[in-house]
Gaussian input, Z-matrix of N, CA and C with variables (Angstrom, degrees):
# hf/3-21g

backbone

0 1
 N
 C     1     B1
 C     2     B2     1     A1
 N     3     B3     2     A2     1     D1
 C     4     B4     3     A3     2     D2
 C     5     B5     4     A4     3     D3
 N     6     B6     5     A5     4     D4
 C     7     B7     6     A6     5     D5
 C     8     B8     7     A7     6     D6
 N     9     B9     8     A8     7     D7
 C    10    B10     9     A9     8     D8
 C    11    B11    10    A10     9     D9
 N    12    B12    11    A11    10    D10
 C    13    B13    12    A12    11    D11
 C    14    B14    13    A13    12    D12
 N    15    B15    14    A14    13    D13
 C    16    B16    15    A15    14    D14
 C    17    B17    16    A16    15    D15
 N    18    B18    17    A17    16    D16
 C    19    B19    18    A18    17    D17
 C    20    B20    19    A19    18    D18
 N    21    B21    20    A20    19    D19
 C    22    B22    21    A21    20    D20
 C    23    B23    22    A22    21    D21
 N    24    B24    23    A23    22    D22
 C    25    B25    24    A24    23    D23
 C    26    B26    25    A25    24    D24
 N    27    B27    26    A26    25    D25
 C    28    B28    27    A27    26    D26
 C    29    B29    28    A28    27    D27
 N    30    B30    29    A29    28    D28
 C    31    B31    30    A30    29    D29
 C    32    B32    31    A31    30    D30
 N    33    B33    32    A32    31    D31
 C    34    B34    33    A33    32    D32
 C    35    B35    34    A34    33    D33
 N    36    B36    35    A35    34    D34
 C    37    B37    36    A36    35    D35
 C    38    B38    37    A37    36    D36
 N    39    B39    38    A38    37    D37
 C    40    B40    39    A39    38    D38
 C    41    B41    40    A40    39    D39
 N    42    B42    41    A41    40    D40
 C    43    B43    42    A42    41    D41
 C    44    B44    43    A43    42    D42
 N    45    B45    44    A44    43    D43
 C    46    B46    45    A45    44    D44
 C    47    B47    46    A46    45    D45
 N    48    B48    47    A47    46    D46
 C    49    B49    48    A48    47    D47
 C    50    B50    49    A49    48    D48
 N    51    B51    50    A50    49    D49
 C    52    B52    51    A51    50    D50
 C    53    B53    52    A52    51    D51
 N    54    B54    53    A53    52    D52
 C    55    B55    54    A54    53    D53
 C    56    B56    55    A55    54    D54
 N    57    B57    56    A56    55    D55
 C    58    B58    57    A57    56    D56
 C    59    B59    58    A58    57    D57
 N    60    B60    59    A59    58    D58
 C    61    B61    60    A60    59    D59
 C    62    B62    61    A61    60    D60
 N    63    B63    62    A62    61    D61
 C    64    B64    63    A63    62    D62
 C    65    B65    64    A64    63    D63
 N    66    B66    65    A65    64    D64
 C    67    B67    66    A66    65    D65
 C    68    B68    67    A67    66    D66
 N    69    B69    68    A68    67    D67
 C    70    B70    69    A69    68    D68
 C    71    B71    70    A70    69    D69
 N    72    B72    71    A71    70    D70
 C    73    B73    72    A72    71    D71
 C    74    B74    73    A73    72    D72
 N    75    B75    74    A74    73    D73
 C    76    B76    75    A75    74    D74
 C    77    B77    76    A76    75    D75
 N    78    B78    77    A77    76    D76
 C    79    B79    78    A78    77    D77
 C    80    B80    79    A79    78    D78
 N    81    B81    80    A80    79    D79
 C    82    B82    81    A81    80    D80
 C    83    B83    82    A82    81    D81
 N    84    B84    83    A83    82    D82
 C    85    B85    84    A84    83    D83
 C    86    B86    85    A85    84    D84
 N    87    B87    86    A86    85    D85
 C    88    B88    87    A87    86    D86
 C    89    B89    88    A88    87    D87
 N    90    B90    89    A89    88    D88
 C    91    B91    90    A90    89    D89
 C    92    B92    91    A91    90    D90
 N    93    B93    92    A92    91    D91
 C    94    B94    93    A93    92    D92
 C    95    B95    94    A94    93    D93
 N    96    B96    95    A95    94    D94
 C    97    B97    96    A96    95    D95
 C    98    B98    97    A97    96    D96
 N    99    B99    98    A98    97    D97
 C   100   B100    99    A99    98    D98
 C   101   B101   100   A100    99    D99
 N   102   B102   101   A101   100   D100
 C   103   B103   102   A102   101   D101
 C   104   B104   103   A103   102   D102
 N   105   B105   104   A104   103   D103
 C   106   B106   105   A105   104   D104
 C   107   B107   106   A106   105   D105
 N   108   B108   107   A107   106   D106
 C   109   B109   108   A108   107   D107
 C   110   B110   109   A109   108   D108
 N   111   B111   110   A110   109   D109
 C   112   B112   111   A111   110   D110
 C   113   B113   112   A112   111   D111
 N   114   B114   113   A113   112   D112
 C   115   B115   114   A114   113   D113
 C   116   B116   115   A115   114   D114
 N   117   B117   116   A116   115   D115
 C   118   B118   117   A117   116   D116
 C   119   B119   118   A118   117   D117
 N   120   B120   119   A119   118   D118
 C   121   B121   120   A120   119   D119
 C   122   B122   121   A121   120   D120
 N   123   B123   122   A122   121   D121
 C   124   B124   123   A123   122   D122
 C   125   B125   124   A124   123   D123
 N   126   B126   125   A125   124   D124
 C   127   B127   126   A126   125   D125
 C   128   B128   127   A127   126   D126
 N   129   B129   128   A128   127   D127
 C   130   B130   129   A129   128   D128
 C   131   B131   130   A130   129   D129
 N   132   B132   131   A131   130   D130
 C   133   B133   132   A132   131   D131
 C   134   B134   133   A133   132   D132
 N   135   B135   134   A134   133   D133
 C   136   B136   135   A135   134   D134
 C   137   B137   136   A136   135   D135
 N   138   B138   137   A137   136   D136
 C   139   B139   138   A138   137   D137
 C   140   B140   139   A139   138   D138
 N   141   B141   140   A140   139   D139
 C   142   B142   141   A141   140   D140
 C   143   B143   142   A142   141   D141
 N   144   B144   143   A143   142   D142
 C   145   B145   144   A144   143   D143
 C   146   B146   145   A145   144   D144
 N   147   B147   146   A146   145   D145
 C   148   B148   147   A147   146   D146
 C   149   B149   148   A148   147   D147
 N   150   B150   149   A149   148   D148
 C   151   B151   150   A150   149   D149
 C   152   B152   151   A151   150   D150
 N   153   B153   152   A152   151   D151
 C   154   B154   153   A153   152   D152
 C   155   B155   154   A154   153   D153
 N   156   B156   155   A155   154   D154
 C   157   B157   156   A156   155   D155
 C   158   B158   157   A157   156   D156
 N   159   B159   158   A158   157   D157
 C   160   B160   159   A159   158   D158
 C   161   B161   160   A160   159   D159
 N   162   B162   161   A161   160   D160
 C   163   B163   162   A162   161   D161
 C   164   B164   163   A163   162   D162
 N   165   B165   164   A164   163   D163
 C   166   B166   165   A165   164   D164
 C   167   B167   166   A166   165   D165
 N   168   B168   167   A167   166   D166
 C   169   B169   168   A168   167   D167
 C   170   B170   169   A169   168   D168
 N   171   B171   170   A170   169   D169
 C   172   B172   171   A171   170   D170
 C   173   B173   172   A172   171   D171
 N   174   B174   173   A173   172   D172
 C   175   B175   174   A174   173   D173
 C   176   B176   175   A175   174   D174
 N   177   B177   176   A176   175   D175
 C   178   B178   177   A177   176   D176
 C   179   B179   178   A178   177   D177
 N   180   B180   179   A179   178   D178
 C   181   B181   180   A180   179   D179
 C   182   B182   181   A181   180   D180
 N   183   B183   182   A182   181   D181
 C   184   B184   183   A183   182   D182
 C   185   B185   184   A184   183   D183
 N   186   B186   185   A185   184   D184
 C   187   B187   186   A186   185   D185
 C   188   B188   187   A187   186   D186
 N   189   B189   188   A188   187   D187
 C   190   B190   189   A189   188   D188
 C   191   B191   190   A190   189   D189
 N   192   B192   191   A191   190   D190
 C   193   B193   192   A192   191   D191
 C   194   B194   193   A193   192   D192
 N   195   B195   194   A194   193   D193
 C   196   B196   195   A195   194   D194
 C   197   B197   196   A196   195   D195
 N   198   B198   197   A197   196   D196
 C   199   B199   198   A198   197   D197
 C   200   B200   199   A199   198   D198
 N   201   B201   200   A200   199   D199
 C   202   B202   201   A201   200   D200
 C   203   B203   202   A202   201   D201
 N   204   B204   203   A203   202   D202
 C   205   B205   204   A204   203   D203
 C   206   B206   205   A205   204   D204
 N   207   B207   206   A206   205   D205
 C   208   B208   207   A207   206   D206
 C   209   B209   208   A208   207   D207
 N   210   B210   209   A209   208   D208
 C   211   B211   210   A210   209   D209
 C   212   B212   211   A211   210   D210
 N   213   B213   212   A212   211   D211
 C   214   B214   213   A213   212   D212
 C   215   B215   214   A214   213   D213
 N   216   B216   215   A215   214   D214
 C   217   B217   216   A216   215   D215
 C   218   B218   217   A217   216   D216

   B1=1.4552
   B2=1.5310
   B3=1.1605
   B4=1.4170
   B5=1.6318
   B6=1.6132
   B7=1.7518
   B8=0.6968
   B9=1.7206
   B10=1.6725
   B11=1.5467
   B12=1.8518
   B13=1.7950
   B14=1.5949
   B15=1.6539
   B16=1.4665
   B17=1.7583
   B18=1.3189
   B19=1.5694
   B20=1.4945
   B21=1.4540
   B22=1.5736
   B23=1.4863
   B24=1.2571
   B25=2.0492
   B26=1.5993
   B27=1.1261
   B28=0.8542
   B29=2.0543
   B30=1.0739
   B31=1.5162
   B32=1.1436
   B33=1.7753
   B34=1.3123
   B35=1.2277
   B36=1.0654
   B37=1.7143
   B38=1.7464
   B39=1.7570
   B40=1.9393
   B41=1.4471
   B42=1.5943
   B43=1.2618
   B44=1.4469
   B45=1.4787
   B46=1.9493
   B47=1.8213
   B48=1.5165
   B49=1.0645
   B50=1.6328
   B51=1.7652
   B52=0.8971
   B53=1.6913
   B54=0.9516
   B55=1.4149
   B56=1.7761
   B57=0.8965
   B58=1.5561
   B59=1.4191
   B60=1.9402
   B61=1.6656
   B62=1.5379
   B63=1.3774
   B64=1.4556
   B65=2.0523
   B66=1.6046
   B67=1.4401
   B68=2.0571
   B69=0.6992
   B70=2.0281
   B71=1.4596
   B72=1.6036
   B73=1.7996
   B74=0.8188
   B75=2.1373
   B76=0.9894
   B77=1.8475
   B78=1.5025
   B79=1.2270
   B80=2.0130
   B81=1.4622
   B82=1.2315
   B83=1.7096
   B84=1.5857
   B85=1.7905
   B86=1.4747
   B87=1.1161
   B88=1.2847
   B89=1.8498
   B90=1.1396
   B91=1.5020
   B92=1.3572
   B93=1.4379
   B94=1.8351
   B95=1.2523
   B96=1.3217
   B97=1.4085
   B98=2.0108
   B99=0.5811
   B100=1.7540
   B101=2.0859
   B102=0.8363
   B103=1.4932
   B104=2.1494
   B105=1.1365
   B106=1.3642
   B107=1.9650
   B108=1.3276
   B109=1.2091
   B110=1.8234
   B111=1.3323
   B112=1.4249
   B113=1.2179
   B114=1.1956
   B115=1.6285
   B116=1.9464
   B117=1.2952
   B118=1.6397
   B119=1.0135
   B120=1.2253
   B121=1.6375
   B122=1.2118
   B123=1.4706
   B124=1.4344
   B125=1.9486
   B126=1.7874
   B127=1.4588
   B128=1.4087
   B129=1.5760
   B130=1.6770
   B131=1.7922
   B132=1.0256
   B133=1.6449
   B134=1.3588
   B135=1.0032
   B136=2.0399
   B137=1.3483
   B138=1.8440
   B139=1.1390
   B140=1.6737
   B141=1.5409
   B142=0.5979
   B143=2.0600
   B144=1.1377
   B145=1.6047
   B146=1.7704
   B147=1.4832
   B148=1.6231
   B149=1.8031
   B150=1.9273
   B151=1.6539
   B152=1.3956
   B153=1.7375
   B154=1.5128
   B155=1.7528
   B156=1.4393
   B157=1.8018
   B158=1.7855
   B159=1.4106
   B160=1.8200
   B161=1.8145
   B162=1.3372
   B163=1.6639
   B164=1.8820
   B165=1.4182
   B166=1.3157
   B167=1.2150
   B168=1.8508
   B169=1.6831
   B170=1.6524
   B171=0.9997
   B172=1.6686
   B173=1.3751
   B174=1.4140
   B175=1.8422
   B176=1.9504
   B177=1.2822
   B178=1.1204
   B179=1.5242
   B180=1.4423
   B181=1.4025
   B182=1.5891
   B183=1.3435
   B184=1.7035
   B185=1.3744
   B186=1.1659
   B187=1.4245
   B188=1.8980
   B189=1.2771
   B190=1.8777
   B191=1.1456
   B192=1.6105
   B193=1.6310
   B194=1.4125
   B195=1.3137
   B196=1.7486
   B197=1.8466
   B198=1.5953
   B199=1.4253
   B200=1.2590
   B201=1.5269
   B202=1.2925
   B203=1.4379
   B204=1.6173
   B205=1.2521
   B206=1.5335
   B207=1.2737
   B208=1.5132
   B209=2.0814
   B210=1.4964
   B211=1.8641
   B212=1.2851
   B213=1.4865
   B214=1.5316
   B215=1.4834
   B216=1.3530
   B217=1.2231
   B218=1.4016
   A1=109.12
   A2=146.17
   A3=169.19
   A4=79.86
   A5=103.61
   A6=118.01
   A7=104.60
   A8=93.53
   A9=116.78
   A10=93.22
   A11=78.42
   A12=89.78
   A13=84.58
   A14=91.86
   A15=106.59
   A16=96.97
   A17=133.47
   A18=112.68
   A19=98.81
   A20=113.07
   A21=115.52
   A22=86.69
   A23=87.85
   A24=112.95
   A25=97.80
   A26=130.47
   A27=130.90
   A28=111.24
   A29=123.33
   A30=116.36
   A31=103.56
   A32=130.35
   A33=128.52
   A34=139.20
   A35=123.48
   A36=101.85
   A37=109.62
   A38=108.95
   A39=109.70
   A40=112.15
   A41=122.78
   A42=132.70
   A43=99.43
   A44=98.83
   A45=100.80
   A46=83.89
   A47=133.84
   A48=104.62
   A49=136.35
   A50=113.31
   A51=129.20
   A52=111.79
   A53=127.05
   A54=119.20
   A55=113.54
   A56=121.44
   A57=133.94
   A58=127.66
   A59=91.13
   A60=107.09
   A61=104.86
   A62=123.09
   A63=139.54
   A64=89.98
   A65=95.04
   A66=86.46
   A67=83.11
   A68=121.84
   A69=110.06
   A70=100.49
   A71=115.11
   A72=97.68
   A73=121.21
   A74=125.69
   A75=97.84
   A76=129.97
   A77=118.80
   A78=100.59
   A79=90.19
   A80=99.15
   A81=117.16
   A82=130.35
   A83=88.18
   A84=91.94
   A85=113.73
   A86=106.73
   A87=128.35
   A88=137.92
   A89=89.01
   A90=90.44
   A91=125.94
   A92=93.09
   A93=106.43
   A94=112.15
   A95=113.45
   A96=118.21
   A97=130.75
   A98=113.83
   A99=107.31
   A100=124.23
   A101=103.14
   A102=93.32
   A103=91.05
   A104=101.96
   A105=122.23
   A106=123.62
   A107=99.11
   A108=111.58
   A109=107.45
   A110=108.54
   A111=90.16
   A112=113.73
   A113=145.04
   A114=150.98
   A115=86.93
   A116=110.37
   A117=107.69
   A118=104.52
   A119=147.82
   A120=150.43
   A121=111.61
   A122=123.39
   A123=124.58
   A124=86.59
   A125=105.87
   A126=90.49
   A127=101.96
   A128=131.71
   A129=128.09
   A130=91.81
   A131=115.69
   A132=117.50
   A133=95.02
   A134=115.79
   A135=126.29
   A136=108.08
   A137=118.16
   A138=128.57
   A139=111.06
   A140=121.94
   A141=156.88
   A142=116.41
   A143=107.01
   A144=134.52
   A145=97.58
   A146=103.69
   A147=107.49
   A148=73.12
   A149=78.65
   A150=102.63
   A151=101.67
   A152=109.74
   A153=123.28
   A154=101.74
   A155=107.71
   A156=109.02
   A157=105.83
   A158=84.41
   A159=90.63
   A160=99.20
   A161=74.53
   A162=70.17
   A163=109.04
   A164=90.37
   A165=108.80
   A166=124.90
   A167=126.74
   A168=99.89
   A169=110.29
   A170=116.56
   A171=103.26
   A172=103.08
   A173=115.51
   A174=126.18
   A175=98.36
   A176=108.60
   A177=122.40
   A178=107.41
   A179=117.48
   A180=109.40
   A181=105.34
   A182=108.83
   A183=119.30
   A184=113.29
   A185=99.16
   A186=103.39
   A187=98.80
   A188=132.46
   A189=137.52
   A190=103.94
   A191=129.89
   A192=113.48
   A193=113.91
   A194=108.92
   A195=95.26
   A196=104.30
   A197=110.82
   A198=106.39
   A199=87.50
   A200=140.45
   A201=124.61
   A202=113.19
   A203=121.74
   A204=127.79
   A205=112.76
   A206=105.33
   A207=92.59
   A208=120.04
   A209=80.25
   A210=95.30
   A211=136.06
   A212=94.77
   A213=115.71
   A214=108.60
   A215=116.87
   A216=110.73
   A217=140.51
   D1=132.62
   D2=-145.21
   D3=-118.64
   D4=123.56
   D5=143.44
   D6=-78.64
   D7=159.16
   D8=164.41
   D9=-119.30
   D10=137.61
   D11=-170.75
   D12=-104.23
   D13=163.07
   D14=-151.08
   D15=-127.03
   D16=147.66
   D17=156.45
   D18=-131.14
   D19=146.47
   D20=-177.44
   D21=-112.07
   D22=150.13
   D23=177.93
   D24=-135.82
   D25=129.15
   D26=172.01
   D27=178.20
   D28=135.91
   D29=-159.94
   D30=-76.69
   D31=-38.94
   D32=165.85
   D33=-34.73
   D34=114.36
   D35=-164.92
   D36=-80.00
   D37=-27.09
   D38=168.66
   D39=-92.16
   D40=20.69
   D41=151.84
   D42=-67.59
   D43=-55.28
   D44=-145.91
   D45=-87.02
   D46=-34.39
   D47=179.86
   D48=-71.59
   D49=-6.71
   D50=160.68
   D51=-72.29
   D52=-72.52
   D53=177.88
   D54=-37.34
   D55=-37.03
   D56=171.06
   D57=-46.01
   D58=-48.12
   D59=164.91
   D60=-67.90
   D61=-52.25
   D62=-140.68
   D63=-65.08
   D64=-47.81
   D65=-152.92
   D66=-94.48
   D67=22.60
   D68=168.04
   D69=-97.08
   D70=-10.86
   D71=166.62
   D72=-90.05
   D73=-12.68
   D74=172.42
   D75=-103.10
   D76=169.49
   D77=-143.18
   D78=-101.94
   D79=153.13
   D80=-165.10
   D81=69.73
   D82=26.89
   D83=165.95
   D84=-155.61
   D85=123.36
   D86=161.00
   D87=-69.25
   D88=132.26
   D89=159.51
   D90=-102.57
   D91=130.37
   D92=-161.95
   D93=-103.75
   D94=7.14
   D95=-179.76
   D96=156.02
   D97=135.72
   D98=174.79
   D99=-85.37
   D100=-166.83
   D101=177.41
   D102=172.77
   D103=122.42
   D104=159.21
   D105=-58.59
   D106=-70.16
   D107=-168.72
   D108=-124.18
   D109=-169.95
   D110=177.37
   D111=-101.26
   D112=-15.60
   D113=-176.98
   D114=-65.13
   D115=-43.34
   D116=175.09
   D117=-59.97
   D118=-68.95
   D119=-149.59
   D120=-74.93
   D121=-25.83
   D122=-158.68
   D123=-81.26
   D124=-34.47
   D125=-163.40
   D126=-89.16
   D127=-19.29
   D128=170.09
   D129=-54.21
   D130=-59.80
   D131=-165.15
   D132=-41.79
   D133=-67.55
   D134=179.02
   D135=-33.24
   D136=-58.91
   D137=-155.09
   D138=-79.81
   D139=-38.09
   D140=-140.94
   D141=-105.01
   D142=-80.13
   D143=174.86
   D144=61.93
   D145=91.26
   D146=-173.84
   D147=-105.66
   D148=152.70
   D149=168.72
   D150=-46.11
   D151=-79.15
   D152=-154.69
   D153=-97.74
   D154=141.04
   D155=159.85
   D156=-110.73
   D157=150.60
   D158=178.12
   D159=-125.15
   D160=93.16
   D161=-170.49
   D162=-117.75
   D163=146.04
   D164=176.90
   D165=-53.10
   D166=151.12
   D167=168.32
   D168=-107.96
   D169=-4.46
   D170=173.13
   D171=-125.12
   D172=129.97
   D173=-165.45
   D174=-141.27
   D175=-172.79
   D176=169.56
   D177=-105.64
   D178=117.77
   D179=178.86
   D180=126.95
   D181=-15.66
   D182=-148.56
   D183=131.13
   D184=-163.47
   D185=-154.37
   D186=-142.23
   D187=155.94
   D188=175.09
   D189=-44.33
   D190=-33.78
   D191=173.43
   D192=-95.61
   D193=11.94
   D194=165.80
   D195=-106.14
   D196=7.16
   D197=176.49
   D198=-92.15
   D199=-29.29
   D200=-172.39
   D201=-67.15
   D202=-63.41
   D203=179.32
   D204=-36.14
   D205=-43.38
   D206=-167.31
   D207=-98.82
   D208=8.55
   D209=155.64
   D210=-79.86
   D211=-24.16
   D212=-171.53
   D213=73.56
   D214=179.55
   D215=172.52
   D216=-92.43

């Protein structure tokens, strides 16, 4: 079975550690990484290349649709 790697963005740090628990039960996906703000995420996204993002919409830096815009599609 192929994971799906996962990256959480989110500024909370018991946001992202809850999602962390939430998604390690389920089976065949990974978390590939966290991200605080978006200048963080843009470079995990870079560093990284997870299938799915769970990303937040209000952060420091911007906001989940300015990590989209500047991913491209």
């Amino acid at each position: 079975m192929t994971e799906v790697s996962v990256l959480i963005i989110d500024d909370e740090p018991i946001a992202r550690r809850r999602m962390v628990r939430m998604l390690a039960a389920i089976d065949g996906v990974s978390v590939a990484g966290e991200a605080g703000d978006v200048p963080q995420a843009l470079e995990q996204i870079t560093a990284l290349a997870p299938a799915v993002l769970l990303l937040d919409i209000q952060m420091p830096g911007g906001s989940g649709f300015d990590v989209l815009e500047q991913t491209g599609p």
